[in-house]
KEKE-3310 file (N, C-alpha, C; in steps of 0.2 Angstrom, whole numbers, plus 5000, padded with zeros to 4 digits):
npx = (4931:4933:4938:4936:4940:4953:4952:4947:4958:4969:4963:4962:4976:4984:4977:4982:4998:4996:4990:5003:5004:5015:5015:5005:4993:4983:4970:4968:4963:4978:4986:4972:4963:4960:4974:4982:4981:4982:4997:5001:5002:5012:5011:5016:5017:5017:5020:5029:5017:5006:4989:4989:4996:5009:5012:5024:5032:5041:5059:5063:5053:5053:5063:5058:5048:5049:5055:5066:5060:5049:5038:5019:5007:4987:4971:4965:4961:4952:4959:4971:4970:4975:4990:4993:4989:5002:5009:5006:5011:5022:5041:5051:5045:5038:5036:5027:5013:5000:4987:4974:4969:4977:4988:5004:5019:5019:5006:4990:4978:4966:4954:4954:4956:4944:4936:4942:4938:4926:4924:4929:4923:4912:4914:4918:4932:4948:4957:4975:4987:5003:5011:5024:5036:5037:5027:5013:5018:5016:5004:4992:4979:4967:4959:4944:4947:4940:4942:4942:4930:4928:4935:4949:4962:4965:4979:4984:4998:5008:5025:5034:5052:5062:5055:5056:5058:5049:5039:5032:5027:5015:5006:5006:4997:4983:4966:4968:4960:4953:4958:4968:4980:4987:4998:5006:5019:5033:5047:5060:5056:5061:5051:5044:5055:5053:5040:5042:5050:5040:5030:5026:5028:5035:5026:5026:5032:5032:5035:5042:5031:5027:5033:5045:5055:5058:5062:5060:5050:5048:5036:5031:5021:5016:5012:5002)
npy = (5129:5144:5145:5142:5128:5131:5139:5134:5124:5133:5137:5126:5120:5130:5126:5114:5119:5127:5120:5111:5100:5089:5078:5073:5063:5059:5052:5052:5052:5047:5058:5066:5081:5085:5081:5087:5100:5096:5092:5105:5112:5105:5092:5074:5061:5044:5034:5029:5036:5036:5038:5040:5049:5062:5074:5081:5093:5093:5087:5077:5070:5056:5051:5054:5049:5034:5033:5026:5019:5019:5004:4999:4990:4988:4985:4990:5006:5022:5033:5029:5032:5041:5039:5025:5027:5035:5024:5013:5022:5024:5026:5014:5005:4986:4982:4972:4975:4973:4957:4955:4969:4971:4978:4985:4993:5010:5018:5026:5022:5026:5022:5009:5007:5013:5001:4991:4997:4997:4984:4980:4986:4979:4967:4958:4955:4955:4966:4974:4985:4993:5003:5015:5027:5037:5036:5025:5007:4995:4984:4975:4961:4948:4937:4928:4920:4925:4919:4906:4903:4904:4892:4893:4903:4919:4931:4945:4954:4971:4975:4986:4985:4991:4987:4973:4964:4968:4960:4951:4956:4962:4951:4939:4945:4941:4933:4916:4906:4888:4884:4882:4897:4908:4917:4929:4936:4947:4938:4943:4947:4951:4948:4936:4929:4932:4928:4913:4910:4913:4899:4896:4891:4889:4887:4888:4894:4907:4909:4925:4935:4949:4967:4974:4991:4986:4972:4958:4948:4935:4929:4921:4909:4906:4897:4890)
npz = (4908:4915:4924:4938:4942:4944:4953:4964:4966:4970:4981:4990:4989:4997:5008:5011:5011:5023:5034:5036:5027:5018:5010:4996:4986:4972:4962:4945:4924:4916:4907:4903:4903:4918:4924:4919:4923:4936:4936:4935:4945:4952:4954:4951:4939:4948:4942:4925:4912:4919:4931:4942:4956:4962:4979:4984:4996:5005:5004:5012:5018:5015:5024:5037:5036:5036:5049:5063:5078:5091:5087:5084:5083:5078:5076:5060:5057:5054:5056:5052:5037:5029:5031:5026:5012:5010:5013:5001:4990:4991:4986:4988:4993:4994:4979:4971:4979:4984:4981:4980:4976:4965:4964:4957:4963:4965:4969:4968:4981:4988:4982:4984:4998:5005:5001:5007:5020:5024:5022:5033:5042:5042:5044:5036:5034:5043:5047:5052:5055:5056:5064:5063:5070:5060:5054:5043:5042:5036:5031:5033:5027:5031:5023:5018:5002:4988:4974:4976:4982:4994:5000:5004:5011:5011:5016:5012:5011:5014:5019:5022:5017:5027:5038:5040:5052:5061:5055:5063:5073:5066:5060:5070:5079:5072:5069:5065:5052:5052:5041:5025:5023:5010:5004:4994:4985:4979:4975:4978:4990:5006:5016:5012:5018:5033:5035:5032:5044:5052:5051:5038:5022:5007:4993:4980:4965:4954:4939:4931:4932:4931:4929:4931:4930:4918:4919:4921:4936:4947:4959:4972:4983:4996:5010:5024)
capx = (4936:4928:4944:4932:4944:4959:4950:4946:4964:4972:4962:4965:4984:4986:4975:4987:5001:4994:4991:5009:5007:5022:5015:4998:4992:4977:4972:4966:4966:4984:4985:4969:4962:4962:4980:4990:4981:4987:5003:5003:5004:5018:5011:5017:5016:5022:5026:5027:5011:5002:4986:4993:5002:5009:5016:5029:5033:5049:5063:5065:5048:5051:5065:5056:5040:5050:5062:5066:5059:5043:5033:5015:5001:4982:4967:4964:4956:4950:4966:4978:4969:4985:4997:4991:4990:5007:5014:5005:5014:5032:5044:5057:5041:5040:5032:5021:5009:4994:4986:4970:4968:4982:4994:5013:5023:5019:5000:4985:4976:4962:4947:4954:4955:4938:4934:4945:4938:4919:4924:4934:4918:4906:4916:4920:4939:4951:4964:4980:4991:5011:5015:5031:5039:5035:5022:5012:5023:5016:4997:4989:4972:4966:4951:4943:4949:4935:4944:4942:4924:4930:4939:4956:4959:4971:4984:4986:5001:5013:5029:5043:5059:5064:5053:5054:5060:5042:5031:5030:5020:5009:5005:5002:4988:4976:4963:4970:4955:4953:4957:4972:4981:4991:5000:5009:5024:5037:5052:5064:5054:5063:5045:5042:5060:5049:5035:5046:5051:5034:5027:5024:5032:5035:5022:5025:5036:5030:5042:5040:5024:5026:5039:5049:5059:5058:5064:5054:5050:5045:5031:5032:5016:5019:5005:5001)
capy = (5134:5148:5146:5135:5122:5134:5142:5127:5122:5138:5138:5119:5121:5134:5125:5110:5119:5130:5114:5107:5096:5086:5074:5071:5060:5059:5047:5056:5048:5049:5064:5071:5089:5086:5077:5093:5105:5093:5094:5114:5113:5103:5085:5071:5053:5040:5028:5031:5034:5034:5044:5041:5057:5064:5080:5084:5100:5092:5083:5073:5065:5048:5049:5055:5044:5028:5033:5020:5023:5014:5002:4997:4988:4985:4987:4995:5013:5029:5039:5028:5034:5046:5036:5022:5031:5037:5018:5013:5026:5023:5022:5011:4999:4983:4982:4969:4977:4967:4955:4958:4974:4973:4982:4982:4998:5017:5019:5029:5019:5028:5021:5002:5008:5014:4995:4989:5001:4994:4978:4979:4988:4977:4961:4952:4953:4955:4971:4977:4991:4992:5011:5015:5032:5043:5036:5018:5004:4990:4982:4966:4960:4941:4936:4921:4921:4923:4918:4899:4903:4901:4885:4895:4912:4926:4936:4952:4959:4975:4979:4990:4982:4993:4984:4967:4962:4968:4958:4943:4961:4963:4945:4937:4946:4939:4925:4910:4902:4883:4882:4884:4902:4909:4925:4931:4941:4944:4933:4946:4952:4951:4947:4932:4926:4932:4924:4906:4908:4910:4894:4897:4887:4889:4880:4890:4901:4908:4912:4932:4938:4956:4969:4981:4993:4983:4967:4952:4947:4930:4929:4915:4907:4904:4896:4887)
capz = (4906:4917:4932:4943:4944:4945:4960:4968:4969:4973:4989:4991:4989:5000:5013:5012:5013:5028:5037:5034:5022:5015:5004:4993:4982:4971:4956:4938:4919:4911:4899:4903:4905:4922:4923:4917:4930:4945:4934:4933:4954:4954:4953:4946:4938:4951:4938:4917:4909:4925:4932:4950:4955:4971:4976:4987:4997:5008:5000:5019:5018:5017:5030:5042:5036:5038:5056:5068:5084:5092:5082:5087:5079:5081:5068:5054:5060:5049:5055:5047:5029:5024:5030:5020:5006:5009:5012:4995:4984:4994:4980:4989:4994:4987:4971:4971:4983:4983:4976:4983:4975:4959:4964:4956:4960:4965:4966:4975:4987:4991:4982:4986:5003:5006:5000:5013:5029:5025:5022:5039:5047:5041:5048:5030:5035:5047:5043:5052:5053:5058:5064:5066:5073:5058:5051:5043:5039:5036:5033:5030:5026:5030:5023:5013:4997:4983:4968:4978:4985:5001:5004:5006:5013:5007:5020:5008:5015:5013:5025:5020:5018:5032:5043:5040:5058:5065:5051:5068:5076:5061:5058:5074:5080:5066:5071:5060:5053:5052:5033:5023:5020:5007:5003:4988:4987:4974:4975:4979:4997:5012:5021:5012:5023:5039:5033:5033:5050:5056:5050:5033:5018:5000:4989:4971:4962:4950:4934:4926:4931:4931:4926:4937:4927:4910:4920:4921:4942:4951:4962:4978:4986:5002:5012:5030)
cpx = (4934:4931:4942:4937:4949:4958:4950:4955:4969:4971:4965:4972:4986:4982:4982:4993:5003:4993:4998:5008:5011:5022:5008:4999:4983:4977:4967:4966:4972:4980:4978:4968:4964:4971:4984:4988:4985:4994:5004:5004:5008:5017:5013:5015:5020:5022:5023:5020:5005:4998:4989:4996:5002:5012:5017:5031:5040:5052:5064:5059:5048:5055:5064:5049:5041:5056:5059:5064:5052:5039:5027:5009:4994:4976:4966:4957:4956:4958:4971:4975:4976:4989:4996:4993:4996:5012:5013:5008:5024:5037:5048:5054:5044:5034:5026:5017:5002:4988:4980:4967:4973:4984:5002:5015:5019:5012:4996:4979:4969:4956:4948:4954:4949:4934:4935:4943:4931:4920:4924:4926:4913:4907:4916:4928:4944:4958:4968:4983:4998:5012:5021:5033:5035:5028:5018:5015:5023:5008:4997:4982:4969:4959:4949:4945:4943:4937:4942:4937:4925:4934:4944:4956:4966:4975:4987:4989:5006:5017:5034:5049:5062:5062:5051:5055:5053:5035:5027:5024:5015:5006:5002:4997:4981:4975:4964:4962:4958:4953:4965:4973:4986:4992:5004:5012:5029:5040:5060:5063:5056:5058:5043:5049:5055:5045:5036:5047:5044:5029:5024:5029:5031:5032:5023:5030:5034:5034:5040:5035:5022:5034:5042:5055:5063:5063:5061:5054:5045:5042:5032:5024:5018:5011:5007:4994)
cpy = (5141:5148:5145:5131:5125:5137:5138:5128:5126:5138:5130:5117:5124:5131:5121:5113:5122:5126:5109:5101:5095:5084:5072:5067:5060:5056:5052:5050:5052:5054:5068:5078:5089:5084:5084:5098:5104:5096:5101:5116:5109:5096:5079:5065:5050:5036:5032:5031:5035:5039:5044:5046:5057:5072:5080:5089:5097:5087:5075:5070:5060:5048:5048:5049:5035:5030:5029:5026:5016:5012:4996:4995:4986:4986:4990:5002:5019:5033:5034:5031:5038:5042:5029:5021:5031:5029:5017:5017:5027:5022:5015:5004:4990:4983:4978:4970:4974:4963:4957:4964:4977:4977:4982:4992:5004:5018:5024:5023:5021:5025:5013:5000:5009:5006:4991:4990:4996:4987:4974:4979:4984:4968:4955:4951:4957:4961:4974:4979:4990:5000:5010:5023:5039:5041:5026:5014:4999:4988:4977:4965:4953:4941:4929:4924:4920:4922:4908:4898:4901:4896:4887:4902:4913:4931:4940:4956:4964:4977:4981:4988:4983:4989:4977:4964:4963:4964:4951:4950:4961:4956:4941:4938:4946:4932:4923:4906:4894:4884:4886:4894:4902:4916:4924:4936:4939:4940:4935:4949:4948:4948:4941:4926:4927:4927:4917:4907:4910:4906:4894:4895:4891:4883:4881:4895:4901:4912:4921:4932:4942:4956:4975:4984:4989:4974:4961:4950:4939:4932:4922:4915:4904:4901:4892:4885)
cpz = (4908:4922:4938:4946:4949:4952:4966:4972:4972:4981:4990:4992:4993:5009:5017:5016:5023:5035:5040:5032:5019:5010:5003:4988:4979:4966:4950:4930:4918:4906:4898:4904:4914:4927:4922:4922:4936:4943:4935:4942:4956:4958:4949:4946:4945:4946:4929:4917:4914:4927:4940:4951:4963:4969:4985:4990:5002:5005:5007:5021:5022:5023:5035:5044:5040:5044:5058:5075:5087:5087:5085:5083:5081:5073:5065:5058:5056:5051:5054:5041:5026:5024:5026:5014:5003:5007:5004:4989:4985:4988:4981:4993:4991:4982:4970:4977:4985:4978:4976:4978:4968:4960:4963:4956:4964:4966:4970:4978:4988:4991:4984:4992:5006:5004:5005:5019:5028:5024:5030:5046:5049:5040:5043:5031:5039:5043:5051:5052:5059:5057:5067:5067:5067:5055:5051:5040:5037:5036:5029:5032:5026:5027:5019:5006:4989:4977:4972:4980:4993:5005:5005:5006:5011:5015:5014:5012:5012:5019:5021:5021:5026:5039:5044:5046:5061:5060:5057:5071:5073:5064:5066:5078:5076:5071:5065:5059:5054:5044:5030:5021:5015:5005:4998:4989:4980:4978:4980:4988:5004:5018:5019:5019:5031:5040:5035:5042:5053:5054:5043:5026:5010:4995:4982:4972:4956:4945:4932:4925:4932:4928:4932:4931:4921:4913:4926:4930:4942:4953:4966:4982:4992:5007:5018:5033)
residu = (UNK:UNK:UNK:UNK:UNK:UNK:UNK:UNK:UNK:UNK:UNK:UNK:UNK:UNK:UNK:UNK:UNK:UNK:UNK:UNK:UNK:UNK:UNK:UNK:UNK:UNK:UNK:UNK:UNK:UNK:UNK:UNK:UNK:UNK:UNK:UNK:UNK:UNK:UNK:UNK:UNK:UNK:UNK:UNK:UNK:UNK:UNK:UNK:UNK:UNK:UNK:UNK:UNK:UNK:UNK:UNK:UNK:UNK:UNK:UNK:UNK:UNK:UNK:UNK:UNK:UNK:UNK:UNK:UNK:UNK:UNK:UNK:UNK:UNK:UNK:UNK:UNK:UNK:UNK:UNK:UNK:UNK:UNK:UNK:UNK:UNK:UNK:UNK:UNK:UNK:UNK:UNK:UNK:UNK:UNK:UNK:UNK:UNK:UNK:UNK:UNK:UNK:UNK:UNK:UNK:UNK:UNK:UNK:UNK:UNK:UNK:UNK:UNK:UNK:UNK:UNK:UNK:UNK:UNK:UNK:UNK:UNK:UNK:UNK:UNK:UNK:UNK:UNK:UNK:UNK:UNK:UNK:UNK:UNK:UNK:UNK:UNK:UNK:UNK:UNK:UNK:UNK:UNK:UNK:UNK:UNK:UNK:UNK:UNK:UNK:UNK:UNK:UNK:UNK:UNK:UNK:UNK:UNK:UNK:UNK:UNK:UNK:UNK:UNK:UNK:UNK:UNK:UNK:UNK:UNK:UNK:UNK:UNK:UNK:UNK:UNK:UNK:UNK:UNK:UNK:UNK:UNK:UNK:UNK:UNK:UNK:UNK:UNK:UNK:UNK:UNK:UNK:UNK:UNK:UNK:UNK:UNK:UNK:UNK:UNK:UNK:UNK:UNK:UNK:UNK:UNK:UNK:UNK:UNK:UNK:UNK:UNK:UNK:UNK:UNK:UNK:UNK:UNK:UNK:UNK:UNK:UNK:UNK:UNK)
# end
């Protein structure tokens, strides 16, 4: 209480916006001391209750975030970081975002990311990335699956509805091990339909296993 903080973020916000910054996010405890500062510069919750926050300075963001135009994909590299970020917090994403890393809904990304770059680095698992015209739009993560010890591996994916038609770009350039995969997706995502058409079946659905707006969501197993 000595305006440390406050000093901090004055320059910090002016850096932002001096750089043309559009859109930040940063993750905090709900309802804390530091929770109402981000607040007081014009942060908020992405979802109820939540420490996840973004902040905004163009209303035209996301359309420019998700324009049509060129869409190219290859590994996971340090300068995707933001846009990442930005995917993981999309409102209009889908919800069930990964299993991987428990993700339903709106979030910050950053520290589950840093998990994901050194994993990436340090050749425990295969990641990525689907850019499209404004930004990133799409990312998936193959790896063994340690909830099985390894006898079956995990594709932890997110594409934006928008871009369901390029999830065969993402996806095909992963080496396929010798060993079953399985991906998880809600019920309702357009990607698991992609999904089917590149060789991949429906083994589970799984009844009301999360909540979206106070109403209960399926979850589909899909595996090859």
């Amino acid at each position: 209480r000595k305006g440390i903080c406050r000093a901090v973020m004055d320059l910090q916000m002016e850096d932002f916006r001096r750089q043309g910054g559009r859109f930040c996010v940063l993750g905090t405890g709900y309802d804390s001391p530091p929770y109402h500062i981000y607040k007081s510069y014009g942060f908020e919750s992405m979802q109820p209750n939540s420490g996840a926050m973004y902040y905004m300075r163009d209303e035209q963001f996301w359309n420019d975030f998700l324009a049509n135009g060129e869409v190219t994909c290859s590994s996971l590299a340090w300068e995707d970081w933001s846009d990442l970020c930005a995917l993981m917090a999309c409102p209009t994403a889908d919800w069930y975002r990964s299993r991987r890393h428990c993700i339903f809904g709106p979030q910050c990304f950053e520290f589950s990311l840093l998990r994901d770059v050194q994993d990436f680095q340090e050749a425990r698992h295969q990641a990525r990335v689907l850019r499209g015209a404004g930004g990133v739009v799409g990312y998936g993560v193959l790896k063994s699956d340690d909830d099985w010890k390894g006898n079956t591996w995990l594709l932890d994916l997110n594409v934006h509805p928008e871009f369901t038609d390029q999830t065969r770009l993402l996806v095909e350039g992963f080496e396929w091990p010798d060993r079953k995969v399985s991906v998880w997706l809600e019920a309702t995502s357009s990607v698991a339909r992609a999904l089917i058409e590149l060789g991949f079946s429906e083994e589970a659905r799984l009844t009301e296993m999360f909540m979206r707006n106070g109403i209960a969501q399926d979850v589909v197993v899909l595996s090859r």
